[in-house]
PAZAPA-4460 file (N, C-alpha, C; in steps of 0.05 Angstrom, whole numbers, plus 32768, in hexadecimal, padded with zeros to 4 digits):
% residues 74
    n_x    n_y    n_z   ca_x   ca_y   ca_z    c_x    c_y    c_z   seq   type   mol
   7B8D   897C   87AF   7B87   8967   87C2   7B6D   896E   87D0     1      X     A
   7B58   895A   87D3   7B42   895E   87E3   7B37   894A   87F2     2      X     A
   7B2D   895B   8804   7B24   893D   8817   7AFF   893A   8814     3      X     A
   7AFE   8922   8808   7ADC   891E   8801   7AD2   8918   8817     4      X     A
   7AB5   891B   8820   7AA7   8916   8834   7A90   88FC   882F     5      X     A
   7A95   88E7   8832   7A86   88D3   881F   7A70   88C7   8836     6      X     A
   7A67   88DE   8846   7A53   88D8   885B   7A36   88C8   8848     7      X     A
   7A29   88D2   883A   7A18   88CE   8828   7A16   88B3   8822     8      X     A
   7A2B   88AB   8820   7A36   8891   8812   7A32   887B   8828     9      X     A
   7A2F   8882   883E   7A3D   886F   885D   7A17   8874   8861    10      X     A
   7A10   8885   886A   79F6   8894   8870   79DE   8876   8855    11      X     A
   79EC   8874   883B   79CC   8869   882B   79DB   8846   8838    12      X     A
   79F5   8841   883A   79F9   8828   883F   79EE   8827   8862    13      X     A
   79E1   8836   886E   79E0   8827   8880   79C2   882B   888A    14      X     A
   79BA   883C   886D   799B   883E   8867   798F   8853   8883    15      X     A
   79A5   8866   8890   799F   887C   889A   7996   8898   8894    16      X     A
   7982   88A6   8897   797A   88BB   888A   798A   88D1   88A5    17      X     A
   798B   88ED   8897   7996   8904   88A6   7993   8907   88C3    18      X     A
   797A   8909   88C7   796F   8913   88E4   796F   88FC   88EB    19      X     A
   796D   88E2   88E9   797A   88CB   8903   7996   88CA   8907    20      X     A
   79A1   88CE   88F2   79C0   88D3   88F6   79C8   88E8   890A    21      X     A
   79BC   88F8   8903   79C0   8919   890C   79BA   8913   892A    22      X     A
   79A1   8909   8938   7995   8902   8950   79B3   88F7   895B    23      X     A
   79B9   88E0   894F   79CD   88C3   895C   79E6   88D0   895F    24      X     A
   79EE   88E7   894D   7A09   88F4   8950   7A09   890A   896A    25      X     A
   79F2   8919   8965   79EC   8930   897A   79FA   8947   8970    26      X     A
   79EF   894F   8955   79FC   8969   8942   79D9   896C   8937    27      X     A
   79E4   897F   8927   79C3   898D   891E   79C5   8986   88FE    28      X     A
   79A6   897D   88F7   79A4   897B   88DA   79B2   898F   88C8    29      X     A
   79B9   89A2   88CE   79C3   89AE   88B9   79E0   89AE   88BD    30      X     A
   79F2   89AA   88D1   7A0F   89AB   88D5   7A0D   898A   88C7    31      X     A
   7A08   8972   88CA   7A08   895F   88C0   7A00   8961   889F    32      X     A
   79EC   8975   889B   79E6   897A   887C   79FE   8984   886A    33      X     A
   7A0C   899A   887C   7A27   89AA   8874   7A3F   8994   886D    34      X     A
   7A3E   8980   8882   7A54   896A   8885   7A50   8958   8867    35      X     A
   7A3B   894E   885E   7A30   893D   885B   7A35   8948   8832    36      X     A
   7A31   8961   8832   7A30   896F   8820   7A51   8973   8816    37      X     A
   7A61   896C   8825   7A7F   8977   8823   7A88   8999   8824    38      X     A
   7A71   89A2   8839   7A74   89BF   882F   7A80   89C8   884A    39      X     A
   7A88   89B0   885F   7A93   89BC   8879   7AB4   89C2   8875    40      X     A
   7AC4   89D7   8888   7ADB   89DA   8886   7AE8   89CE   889D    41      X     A
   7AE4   89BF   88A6   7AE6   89A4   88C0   7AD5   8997   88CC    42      X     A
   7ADD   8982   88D6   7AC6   8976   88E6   7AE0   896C   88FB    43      X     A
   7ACB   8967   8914   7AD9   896A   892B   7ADE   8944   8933    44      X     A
   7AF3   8941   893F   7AFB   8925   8941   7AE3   8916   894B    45      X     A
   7ADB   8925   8961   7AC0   8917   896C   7AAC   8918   895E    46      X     A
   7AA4   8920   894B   7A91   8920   8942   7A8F   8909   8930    47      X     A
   7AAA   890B   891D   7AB0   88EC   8911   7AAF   88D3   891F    48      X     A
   7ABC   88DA   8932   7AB9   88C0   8943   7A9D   88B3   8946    49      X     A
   7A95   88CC   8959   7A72   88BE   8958   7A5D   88B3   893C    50      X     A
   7A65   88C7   8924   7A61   88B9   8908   7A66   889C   890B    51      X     A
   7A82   8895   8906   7A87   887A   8904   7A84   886F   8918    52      X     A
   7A7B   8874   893A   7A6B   885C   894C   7A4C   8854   893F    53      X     A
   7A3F   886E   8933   7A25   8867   8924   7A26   8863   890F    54      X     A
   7A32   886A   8903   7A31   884F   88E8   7A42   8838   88E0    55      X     A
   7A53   8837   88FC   7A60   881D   8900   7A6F   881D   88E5    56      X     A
   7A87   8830   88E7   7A96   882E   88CA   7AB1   883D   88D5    57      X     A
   7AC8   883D   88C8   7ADF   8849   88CF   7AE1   8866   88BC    58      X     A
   7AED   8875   88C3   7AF6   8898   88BB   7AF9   8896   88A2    59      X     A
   7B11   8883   8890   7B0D   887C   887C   7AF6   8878   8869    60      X     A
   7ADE   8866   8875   7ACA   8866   886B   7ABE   8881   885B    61      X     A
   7AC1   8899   8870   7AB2   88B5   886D   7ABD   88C4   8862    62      X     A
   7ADF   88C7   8868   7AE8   88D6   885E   7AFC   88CC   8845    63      X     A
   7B0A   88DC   882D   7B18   88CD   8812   7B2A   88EB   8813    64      X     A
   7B3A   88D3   8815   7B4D   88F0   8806   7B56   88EA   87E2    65      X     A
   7B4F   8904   87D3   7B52   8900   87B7   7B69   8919   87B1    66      X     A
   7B7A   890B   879E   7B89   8927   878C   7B79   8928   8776    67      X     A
   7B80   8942   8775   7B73   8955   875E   7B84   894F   874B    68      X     A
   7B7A   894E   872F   7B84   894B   8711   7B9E   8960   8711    69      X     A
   7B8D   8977   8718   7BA4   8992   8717   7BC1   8998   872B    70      X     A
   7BB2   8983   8745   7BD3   8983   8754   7BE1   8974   874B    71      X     A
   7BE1   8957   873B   7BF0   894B   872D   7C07   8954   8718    72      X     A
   7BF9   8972   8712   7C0B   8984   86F6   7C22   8991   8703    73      X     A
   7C29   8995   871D   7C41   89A4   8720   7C4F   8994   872A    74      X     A
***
């Protein structure tokens, strides 16, 4: 089971690039690069929140939860 980070996805639909995002959130280009990348090991409620006030989208939007092929086998 994994949880996708489909920031990227929310970020080209709303035709925002990194560092205005990054400004509007008040996190640093590269903690938003880490996020953005799926390479964070949390993100903090507020931080989502303020995501989805600036790109005007719900948690769902950003975040997906997927099962893996392989957790399906046991």
């Amino acid at each position: 089971m994994t949880i996708c980070i489909n920031l990227d996805v929310m970020m080209a639909k709303r035709k925002m690039r990194l560092k205005s995002l990054a400004e509007a959130v008040g996190i640093t280009e590269a903690n938003l690069s880490i996020l953005k990348n799926g390479k964070a090991k949390a993100v903090r409620l507020s931080t989502l929140d303020k995501l989805c006030e600036v790109l005007e989208c719900q948690p769902g939007d950003i975040l997906e939860f997927e099962v893996n092929s392989d957790d399906n086998d046991s």
